[in-house]
N, C-alpha and C positions, 0 to 999 in steps of 0.2 A: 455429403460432399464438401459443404463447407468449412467445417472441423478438418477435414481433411485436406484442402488447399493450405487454412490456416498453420498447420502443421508443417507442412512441408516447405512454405513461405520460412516459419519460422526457424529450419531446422536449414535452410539455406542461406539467408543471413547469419546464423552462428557461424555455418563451417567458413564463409565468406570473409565473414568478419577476423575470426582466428588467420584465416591465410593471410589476411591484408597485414594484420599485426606481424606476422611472423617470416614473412618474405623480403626477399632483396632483390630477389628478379624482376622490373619492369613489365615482362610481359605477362610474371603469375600472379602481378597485383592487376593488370589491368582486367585477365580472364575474373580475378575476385570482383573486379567492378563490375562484368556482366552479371556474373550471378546473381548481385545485390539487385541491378537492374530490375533482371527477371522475377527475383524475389517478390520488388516492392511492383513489377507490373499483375503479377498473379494476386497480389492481395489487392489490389486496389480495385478488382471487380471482385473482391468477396466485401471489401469496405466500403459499402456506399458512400461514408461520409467524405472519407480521404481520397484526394486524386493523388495520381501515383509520384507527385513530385512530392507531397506532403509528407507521403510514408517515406521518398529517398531522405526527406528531410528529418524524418524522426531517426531512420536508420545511423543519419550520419553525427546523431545525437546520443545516439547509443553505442559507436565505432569502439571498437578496440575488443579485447578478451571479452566473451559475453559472460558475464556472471552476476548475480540474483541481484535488484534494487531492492534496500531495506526502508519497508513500510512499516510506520509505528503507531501504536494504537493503545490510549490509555484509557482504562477502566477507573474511574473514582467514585465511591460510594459514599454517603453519606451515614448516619449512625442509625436512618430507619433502612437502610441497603438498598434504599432508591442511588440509580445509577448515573452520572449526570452525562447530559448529553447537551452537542451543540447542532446548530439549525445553518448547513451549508445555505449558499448565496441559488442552492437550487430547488429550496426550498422543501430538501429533506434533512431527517436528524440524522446521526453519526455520530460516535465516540472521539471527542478529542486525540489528532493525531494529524499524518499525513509521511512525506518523506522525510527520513533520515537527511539532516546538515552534515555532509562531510567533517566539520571541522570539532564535532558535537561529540562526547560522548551519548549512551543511550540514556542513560540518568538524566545528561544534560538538555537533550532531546527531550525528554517525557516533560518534564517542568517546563521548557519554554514553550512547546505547542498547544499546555494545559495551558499553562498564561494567558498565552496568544489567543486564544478561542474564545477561552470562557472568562477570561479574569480573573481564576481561581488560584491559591499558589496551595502547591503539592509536595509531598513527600514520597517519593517512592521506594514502592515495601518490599515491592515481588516479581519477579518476569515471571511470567502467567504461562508464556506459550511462546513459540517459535514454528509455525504453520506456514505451509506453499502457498502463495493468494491464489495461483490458480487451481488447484486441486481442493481448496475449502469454499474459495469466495465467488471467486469468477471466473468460469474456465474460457472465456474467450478473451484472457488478457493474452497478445503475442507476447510480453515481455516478461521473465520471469522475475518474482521478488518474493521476499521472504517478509512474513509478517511478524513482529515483532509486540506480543501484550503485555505491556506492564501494569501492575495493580498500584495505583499511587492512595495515598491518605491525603484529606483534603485538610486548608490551614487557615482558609478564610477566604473573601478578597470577592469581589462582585464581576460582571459582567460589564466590561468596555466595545462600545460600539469598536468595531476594527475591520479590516477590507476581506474577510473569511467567513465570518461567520454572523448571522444578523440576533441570535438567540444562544442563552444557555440556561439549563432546566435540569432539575434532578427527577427522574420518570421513577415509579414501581415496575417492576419488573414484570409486571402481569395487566399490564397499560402502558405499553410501549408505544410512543405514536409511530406514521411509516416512518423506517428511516432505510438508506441504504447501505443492504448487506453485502453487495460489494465489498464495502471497507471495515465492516463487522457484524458478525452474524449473532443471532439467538441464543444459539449456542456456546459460542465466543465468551457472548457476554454473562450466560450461565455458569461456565468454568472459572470467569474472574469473582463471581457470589462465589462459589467454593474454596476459591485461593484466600479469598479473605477470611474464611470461618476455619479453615482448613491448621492445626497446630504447624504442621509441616508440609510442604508443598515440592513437588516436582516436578520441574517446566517440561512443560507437553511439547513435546518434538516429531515431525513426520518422519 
């Protein structure tokens, strides 16, 4: 039942969302603001966390044509194919990454998040993969995005204390400590070992 509120929450904010954007009539934007209403009052007793002004508040954060946020996520290996990983502020590891900057290409994007994390500077080699996060990572995201893995080569450069992340560490792939798979899975990160050995490669798409 609650996959299924979640769904239908979510699939009422889109149509909501599109009408607001696409209307001129007063009173079929104002009916798109019950809906959103109703929307964010249904989820908000499937969300414990969020009370329902929270979620108007994220809705209205997310306003306009609904289409995918790009999540990026970089794989860098080192020459023994330990993978490096950084130690979010919540005390799990994770692949260098997070949202796409608007103003960034994805090249430019892989090198600054790797920077920013780890203090590592990169070269990127390969887009790895282009995957639904909800359908690989975590299916109770409401909002949809697109994951984006690039295989970067590493170039030197150490780990700076910064407000993200408190650690950066090159793991073997068979002593992974926890991290979470929400933002990149096992198997994620087994496809980018392949990308790397692999002569020729091509990007894995849903």
């Amino acid at each position: 039942m609650d996959d299924y509120i979640r769904d239908i929450s979510r699939r009422l904010h889109a149509m909501a969302s599109t009408g607001k954007l696409y209307s001129k009539d007063k009173f079929d934007i104002e009916r798109y603001n019950e809906i959103l209403d109703i929307a964010a009052d249904m989820l908000s007793h499937e969300i414990r966390e969020m009370d329902k002004e929270e979620i108007k508040g994220l809705f209205e954060e997310n306003d306009g044509y609904p289409t995918p946020k790009c999540d990026l996520r970089i794989a860098v290996f080192d020459d023994d194919d330990r993978i490096l990983m950084v130690k979010d502020y919540d005390g799990k590891w994770t692949l260098p990454g997070g949202w796409c900057e608007y103003d960034h290409t994805l090249r430019e994007n892989a090198i600054k998040e790797v920077m920013e994390e780890s203090g590592i500077k990169v070269e990127p080699l390969r887009l790895v993969a282009v995957v639904d996060h909800k359908r690989n990572n975590n299916p109770n995201s409401f909002f949809c995005s697109y994951k984006f893995i690039v295989l970067c080569k590493p170039l030197g450069g150490e780990f700076v204390p910064n407000i993200e992340t408190t650690e950066a560490r090159y793991f073997p792939l068979d002593g992974l400590p926890e991290f979470n798979e929400h933002k990149c899975n096992r198997a994620q990160i087994g496809l980018c070992l392949e990308a790397k050995h692999a002569e020729h490669w091509e990007c894995v798409f849903d």
